[in-house]
ZAMARGU-4260 file (C-alpha; in steps of 0.2 Angstrom, whole numbers, plus 5000, padded with zeros to 4 digits):
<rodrens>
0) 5000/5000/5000 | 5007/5018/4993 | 5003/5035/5001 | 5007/5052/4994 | 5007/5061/5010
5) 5025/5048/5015 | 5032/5049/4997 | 5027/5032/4994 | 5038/5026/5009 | 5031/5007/5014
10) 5033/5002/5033 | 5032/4983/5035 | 5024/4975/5049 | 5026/4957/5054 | 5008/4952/5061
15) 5007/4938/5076 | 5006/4924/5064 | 5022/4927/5055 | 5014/4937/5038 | 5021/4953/5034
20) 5009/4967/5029 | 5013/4985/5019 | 5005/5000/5027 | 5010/5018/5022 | 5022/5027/5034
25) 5008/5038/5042 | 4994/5023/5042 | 4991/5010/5055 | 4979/4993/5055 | 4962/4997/5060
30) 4949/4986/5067 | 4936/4992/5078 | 4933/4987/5095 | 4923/4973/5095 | 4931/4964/5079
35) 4949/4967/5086 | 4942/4960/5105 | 4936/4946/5093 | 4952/4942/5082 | 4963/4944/5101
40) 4950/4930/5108 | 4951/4920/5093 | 4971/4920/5091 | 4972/4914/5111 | 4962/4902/5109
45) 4971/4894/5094 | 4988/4895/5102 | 4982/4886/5119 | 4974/4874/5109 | 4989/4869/5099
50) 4998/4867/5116 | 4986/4859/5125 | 4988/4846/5112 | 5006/4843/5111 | 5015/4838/5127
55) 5030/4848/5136 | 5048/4843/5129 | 5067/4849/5134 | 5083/4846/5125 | 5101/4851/5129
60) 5110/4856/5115 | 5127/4861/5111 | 5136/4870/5096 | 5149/4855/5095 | 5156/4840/5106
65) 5172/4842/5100 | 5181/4857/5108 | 5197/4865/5110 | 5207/4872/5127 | 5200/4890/5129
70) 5186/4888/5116 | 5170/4896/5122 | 5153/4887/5113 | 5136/4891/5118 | 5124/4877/5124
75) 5108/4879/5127 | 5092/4870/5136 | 5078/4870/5123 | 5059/4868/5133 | 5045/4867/5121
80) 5024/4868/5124 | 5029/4874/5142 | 5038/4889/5152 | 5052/4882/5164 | 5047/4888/5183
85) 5068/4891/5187 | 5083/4889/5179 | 5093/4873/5182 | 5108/4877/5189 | 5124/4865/5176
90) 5139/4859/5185 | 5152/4850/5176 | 5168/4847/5187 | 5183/4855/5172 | 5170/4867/5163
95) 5165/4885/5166 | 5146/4886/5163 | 5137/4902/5164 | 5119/4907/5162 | 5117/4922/5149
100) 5099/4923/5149 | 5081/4916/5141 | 5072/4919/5122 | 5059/4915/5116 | 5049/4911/5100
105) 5031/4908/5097 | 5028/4898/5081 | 5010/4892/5074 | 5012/4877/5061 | 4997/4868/5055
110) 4984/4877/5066 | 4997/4873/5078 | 5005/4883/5091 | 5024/4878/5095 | 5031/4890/5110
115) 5049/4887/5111 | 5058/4894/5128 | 5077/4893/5127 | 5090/4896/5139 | 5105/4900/5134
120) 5122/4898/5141 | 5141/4899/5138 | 5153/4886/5141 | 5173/4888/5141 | 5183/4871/5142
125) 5200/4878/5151 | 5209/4862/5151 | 5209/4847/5138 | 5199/4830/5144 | 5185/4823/5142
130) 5167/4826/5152 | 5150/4821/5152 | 5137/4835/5155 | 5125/4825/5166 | 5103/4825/5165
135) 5098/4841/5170 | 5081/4842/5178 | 5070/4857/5171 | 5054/4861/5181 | 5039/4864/5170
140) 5022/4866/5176 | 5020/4851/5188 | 5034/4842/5183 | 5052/4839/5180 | 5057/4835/5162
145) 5073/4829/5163 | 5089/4831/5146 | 5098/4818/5140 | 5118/4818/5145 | 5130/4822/5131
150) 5148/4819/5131 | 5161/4833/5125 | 5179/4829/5121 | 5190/4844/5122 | 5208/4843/5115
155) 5224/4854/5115 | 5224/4868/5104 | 5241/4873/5092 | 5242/4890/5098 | 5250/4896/5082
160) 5235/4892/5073 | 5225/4908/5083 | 5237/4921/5072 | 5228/4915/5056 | 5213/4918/5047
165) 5206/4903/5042 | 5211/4885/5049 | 5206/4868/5049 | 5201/4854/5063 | 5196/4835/5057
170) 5186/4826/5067 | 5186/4806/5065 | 5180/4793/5076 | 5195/4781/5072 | 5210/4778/5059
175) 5207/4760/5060 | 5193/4757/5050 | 5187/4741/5044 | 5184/4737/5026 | 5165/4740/5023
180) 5165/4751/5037 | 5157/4767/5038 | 5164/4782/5048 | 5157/4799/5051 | 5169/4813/5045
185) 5168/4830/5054 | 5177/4844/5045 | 5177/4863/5056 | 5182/4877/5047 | 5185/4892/5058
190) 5188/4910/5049 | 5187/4927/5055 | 5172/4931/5042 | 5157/4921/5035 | 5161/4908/5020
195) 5154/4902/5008 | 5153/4883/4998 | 5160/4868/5002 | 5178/4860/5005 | 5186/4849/4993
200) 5196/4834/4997 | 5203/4817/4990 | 5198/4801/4995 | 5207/4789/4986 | 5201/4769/4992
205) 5185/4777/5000 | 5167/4782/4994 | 5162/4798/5001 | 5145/4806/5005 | 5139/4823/5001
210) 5144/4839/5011 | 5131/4842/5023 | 5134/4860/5030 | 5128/4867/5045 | 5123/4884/5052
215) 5138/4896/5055 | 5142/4899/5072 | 5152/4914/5084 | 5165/4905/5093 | 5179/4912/5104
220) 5198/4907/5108 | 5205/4915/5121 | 5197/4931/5117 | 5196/4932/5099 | 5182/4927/5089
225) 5179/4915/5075 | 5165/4909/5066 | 5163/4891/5064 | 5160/4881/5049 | 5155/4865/5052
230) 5153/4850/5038 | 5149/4834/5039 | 5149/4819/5028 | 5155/4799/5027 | 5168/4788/5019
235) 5165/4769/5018 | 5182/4759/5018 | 5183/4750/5002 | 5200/4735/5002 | 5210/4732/5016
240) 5228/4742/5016 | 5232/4759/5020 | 5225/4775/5013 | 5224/4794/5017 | 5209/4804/5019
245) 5215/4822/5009 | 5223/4834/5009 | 5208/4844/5012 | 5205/4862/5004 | 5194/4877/5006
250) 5194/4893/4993 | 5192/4905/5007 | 5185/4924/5006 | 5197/4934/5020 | 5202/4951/5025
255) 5217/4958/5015 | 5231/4964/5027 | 5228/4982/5034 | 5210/4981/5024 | 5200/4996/5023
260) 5183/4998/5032 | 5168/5010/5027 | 5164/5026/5036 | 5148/5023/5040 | 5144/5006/5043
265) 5163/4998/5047 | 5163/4987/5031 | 5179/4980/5026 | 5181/4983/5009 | 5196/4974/5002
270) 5197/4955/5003 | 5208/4942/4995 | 5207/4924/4992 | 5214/4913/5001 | 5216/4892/5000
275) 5212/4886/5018 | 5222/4868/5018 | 5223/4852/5029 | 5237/4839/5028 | 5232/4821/5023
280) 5224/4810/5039 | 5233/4792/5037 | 5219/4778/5039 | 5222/4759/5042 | 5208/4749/5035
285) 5210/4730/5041 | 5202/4716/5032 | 5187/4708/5042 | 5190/4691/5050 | 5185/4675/5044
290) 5177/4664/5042 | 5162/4677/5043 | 5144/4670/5053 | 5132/4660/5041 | 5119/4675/5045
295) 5130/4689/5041 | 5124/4700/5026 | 5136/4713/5026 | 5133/4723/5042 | 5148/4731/5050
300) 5142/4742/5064 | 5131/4740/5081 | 5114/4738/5073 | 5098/4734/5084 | 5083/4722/5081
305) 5063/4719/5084 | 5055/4703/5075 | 5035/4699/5074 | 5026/4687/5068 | 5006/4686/5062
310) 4994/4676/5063 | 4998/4662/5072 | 4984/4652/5068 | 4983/4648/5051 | 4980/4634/5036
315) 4992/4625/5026 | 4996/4636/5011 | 4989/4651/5022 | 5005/4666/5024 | 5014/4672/5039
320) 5019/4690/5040 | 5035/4692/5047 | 5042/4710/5051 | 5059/4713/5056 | 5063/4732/5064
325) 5082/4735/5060 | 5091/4752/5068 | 5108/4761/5073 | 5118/4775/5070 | 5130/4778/5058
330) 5124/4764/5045 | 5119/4766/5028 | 5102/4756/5029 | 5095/4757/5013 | 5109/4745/5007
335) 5105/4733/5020 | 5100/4719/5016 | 5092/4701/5023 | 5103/4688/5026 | 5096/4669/5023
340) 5088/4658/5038 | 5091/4639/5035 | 5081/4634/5050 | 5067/4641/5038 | 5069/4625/5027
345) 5048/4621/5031 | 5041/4635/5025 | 5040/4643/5008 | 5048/4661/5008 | 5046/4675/4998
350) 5056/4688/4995 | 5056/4702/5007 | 5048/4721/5005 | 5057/4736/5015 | 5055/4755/5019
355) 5067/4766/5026 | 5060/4780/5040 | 5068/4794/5050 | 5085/4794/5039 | 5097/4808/5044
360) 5101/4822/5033 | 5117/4810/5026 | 5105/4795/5022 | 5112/4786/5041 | 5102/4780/5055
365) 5085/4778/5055 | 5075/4762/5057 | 5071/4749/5041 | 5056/4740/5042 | 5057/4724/5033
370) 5039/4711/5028 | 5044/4696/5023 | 5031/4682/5020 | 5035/4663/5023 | 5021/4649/5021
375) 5018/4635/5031 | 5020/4618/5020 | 5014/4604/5032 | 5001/4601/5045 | 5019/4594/5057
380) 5025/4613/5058 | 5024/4618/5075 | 5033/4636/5077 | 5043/4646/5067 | 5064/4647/5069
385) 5071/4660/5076 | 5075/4676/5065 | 5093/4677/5066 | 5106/4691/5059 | 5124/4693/5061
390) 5134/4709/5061 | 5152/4713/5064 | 5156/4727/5078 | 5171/4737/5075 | 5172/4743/5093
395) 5172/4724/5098 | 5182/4718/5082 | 5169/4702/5080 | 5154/4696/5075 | 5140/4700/5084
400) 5123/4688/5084 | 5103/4695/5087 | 5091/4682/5089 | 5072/4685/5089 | 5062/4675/5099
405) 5052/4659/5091 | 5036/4658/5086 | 5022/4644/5092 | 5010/4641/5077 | 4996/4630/5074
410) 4993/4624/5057 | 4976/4618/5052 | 4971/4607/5034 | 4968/4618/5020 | 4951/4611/5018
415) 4940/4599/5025 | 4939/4580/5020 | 4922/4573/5018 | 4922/4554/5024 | 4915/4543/5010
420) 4899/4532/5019 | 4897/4516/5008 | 4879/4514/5006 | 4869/4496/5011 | 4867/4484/4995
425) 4848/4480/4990 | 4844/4467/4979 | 4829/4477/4971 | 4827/4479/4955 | 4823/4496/4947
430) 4817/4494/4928 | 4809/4509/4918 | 4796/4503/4906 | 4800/4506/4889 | 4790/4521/4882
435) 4778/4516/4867 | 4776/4534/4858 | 4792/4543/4854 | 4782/4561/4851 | 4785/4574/4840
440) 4800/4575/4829 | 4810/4592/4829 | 4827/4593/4817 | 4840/4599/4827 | 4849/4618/4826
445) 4865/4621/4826 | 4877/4612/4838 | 4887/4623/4851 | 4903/4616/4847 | 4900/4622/4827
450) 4898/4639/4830 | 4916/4652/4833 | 4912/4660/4848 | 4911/4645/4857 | 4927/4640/4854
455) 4934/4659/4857 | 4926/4659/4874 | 4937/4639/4876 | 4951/4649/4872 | 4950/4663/4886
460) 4952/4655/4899 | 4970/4650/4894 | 4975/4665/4889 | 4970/4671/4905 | 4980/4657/4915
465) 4994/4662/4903 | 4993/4678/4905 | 4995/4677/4925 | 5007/4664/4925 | 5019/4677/4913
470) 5017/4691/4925 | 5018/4680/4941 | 5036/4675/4933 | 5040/4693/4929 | 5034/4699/4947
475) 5046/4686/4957 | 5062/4689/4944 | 5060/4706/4947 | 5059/4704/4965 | 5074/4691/4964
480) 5082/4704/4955 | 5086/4722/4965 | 5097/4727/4951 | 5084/4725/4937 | 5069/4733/4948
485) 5083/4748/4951 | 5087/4751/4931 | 5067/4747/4929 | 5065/4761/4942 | 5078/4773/4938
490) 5073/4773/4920 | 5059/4781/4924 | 5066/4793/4935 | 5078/4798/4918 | 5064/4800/4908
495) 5050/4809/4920 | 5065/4821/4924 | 5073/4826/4904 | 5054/4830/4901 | 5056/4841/4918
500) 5073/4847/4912 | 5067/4853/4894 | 5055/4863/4904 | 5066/4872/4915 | 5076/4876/4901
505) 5063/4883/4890 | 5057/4893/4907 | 5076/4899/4910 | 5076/4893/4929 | 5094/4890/4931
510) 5094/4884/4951 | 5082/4872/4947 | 5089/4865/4930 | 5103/4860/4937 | 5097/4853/4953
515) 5088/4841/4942 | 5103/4839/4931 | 5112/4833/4945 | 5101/4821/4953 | 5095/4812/4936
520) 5117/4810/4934 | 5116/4803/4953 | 5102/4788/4951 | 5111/4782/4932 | 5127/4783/4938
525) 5123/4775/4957 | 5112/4762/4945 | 5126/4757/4934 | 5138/4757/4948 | 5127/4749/4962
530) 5128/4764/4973 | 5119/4773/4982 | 5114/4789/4972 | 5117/4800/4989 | 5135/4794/4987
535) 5138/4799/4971 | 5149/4813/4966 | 5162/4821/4950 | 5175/4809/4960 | 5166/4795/4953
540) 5174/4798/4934 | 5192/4796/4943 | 5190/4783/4957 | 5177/4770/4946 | 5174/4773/4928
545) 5192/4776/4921 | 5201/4762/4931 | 5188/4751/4924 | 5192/4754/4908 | 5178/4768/4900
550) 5184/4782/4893 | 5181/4794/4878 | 5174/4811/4874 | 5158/4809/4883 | 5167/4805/4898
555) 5173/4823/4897 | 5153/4830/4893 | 5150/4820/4910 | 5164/4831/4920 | 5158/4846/4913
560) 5140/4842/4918 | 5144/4839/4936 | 5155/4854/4935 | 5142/4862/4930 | 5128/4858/4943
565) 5142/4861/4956 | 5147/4879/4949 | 5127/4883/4947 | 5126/4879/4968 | 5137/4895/4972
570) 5133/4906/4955 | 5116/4900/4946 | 5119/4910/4929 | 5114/4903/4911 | 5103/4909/4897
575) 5087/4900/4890 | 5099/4894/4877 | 5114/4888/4887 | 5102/4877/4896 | 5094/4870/4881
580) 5111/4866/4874 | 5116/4859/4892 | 5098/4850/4890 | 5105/4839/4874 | 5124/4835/4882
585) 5113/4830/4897 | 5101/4819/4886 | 5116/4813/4875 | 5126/4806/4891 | 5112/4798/4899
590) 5108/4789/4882 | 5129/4782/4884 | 5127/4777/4902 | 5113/4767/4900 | 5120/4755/4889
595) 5136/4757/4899 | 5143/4740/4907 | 5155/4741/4920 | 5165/4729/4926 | 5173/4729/4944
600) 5191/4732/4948 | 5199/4716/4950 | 5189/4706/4938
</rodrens>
């Protein structure tokens, strides 16, 4: 809204729900009396009704759990759907915690209201060792919600590396890693100014996940202040042997020396570009033991598991469901897979259907829920085996073994049997008379079997038989098949999305062409490598296609694709035109790679 009287000067307003409003610089909302006392009553009512239905929650949270000597972080105690009646007091024997103060935030989602009290605190680790911030009881309402303890490690810091700019810390679990094994990679960045992208790093034995950046925070060594960068991603240990995670490299964005500032809003003007590096971190990566557990399907982390069974009460020929509930941390659970159960040898199996839920940001953790259906064969089945899984545990170094528990069954005939009664023998004989008029003579009309459609509807029943015997077939080798159900499925992903991709070109939006473009490159080049597409990236072209042999120009169109998509991340820029030309080297290079066969290293 524009007013002449204010030059046309708008002033925004953010109203209770989160919408922002224009109103002229002299004008203000009206409402009268009684609609305003209404919309006041109204608003209240929503917000306590949305509390009311969720319950009150607290969480302690901390910037990082990897910290250096002098480094100040903030941690906070989140309370939500309730106001804390004090504020805990946290002691950690080593640590300096201090109170800084309470905020607030009053969110309505979904006709929901979300009210969010935080108290906010600042904790400074003076010496290096490690510590464990207990529970901490937070009074709300008529109770005491109580946090979960974390652990912090704090470690000594190089003191030159405080008269820089820009440094590097790693952060991995071990440098002993198992082959198959995945490990969590935490990369901090610290700089004296906000940065921008993502680092770059060679991983040469290893698959590597996707860069997942999180929210810049302030930090402070020993009085001067940094802001932290934090990635996070994984590697999975490929052969046995060692290797070396890096060097690792950022294109930083710093303050020249003796940079100028503005006048009025103390702006640094001149910057420079500076590459922020990391030496290589040396990783043995042992062979697992043998021989491997008879139930062991490729697990290599601690991994937990819930097993079901129903009905329990069933026919021969009638199915079982059987669930199995599979969850950890740090695993790639869509690659998981079921192993075989001998002790199943009674029953008829069918192969398993899965989902994935409550995956991390990475593609790790979560929970897979697997159905798998088994059929009793035989009215002597009494219960059903055990489920049982192997897995191999790094922190242990062996093979660890879940058993479910065992199922009772009763299995009933498929049908009844009807007892045949022989019936008494009579000697009494039973003649029909012989009839002395034949009646009236009529010719007879066509026969059934001498007219077409008779034998057409002879012939339908087959072809239906046939018919659902061909697609049974086609059902169970696609389900005996994951790698023929993945192209199946990714080829329609390819084909949905170039349609998608011809139109973002012709529309010009950049940002989401190339979003695209990179995740139709992911699903072909994770289904012709039997990947995962989150684990795909431009390393591929170096580490998997051209030691297996495939080279040529379009191996060069790929790189300049991914390049592409990466550069338009930072800097979306193109023409209608440069995207329909990038449209055809896109549609060009899928066409290649999916006749592409690639054989394995080593084979």
């Amino acid at each position: 809204m524009r007013c002449r009287m204010c030059e046309g000067k708008n002033v925004d307003r953010k109203m209770a729900w989160g919408r922002k409003i224009k109103f002229s610089a002299h004008q203000k909302p009206r409402m009268k009396g009684a609609g305003r006392r209404w919309f006041v009553w109204l608003w209240l009512g929503v917000m306590v009704g949305g509390m009311m239905a969720r319950a009150a929650t607290v969480e302690l949270r901390v910037a990082t759990t990897n910290l250096s000597v002098g480094q100040t972080i903030e941690l906070q105690v989140v309370v939500e759907n309730g106001v804390p009646k004090a504020v805990p007091r946290i002691e950690v024997p080593g640590l300096q915690i201090q109170y800084v103060g309470p905020s607030q935030v009053m969110q309505i989602i979904n006709g929901q209201a979300i009210q969010q009290v935080t108290l906010n605190y600042q904790l400074t680790a003076p010496q290096a060792g490690r510590y464990l911030i207990p529970a901490v009881g937070v009074p709300v309402e008529n109770q005491v919600l109580m946090t979960k303890p974390v652990a912090l490690e704090v470690k000594e810091m190089d003191a030159s590396l405080l008269g820089q700019q820009a440094f590097f810390r790693v952060h991995l679990p071990r440098t002993n890693l198992y082959a198959g094994e995945l490990a969590p990679v935490t990369v901090d960045l610290y700089a004296v100014a906000e940065q921008q992208g993502t680092p770059e790093w060679t991983t040469s034995g290893f698959t590597a996940g996707p860069w997942q950046a999180q929210r810049p925070q302030m930090v402070s060594f020993g009085g001067r202040n940094f802001i932290l960068h934090r990635f996070q991603t994984y590697v999975l240990a490929h052969q046995p042997g060692r290797w070396e995670l890096g060097p690792i490299r950022f294109q930083a964005r710093l303050p020249a020396p003796n940079a100028r500032r503005s006048f009025f809003f103390n702006e640094i003007l001149d910057w420079r570009q500076v590459v922020v590096t990391h030496p290589a971190v040396e990783v043995q990566v042992l062979a697992l033991p043998e021989p491997a557990p008879k139930h062991f399907s490729g697990i290599i982390g601690a991994v937990q598991m819930k097993v079901s069974a129903s009905p329990t009460n069933v026919a021969v020929g009638d199915p079982i469901t059987v669930k199995v509930e599979l969850s950890g941390e740090n695993l790639l659970l869509d690659s998981v897979r079921l192993p075989e159960q001998p002790g199943w040898s009674a029953f008829k199996v069918y192969p398993p259907t899965s989902k994935l839920e409550n995956a991390g940001p990475l593609g790790l953790g979560g929970r897979k829920v697997f159905e798998q259906v088994v059929v009793p064969q035989s009215l002597d089945t009494r219960v059903l085996p055990p489920f049982q899984l192997s897995y191999f545990d790094p922190q242990a170094g062996r093979y660890q073994t879940l058993s479910g528990p065992e199922f009772g069954l009763v299995v009933r005939p498929s049908a009844s049997v009807v007892a045949y009664v022989p019936q008494e023998e009579t000697n009494a004989v039973t003649l029909v008379g012989i009839k002395p008029q034949l009646g009236m003579m009529m010719a007879p009309g066509n026969l059934l079997m001498e007219r077409p459609w008779f034998w057409a509807l002879q012939v339908l029943p087959l072809a239906v038989l046939a018919g659902s015997w061909w697609w049974r077939r086609w059902e169970e080798r696609l389900a005996a098949n994951p790698r023929l159900r993945r192209r199946r499925e990714v080829q329609r992903v390819i084909e949905r999305g170039l349609k998608e991709l011809k139109d973002l070109a012709q529309g010009g939006q950049v940002e989401k062409f190339y979003s695209t473009l990179f995740r139709l490159l992911q699903e072909r080049l994770g289904e012709r490598l039997d990947l995962p597409s989150s684990a795909i990236t431009e390393a591929v072209i170096e580490e998997r296609l051209r030691p297996a042999g495939v080279d040529g120009a379009w191996v060069s169109d790929l790189g300049a694709l991914f390049q592409a998509c990466n550069q338009a991340r930072y800097a979306p820029q193109g023409t209608a035109a440069d995207l329909s030309a990038m449209h055809a080297k896109a549609v060009e290079v899928l066409r290649i790679l999916e006749g592409l066969e690639i054989k394995e290293q080593g084979k």
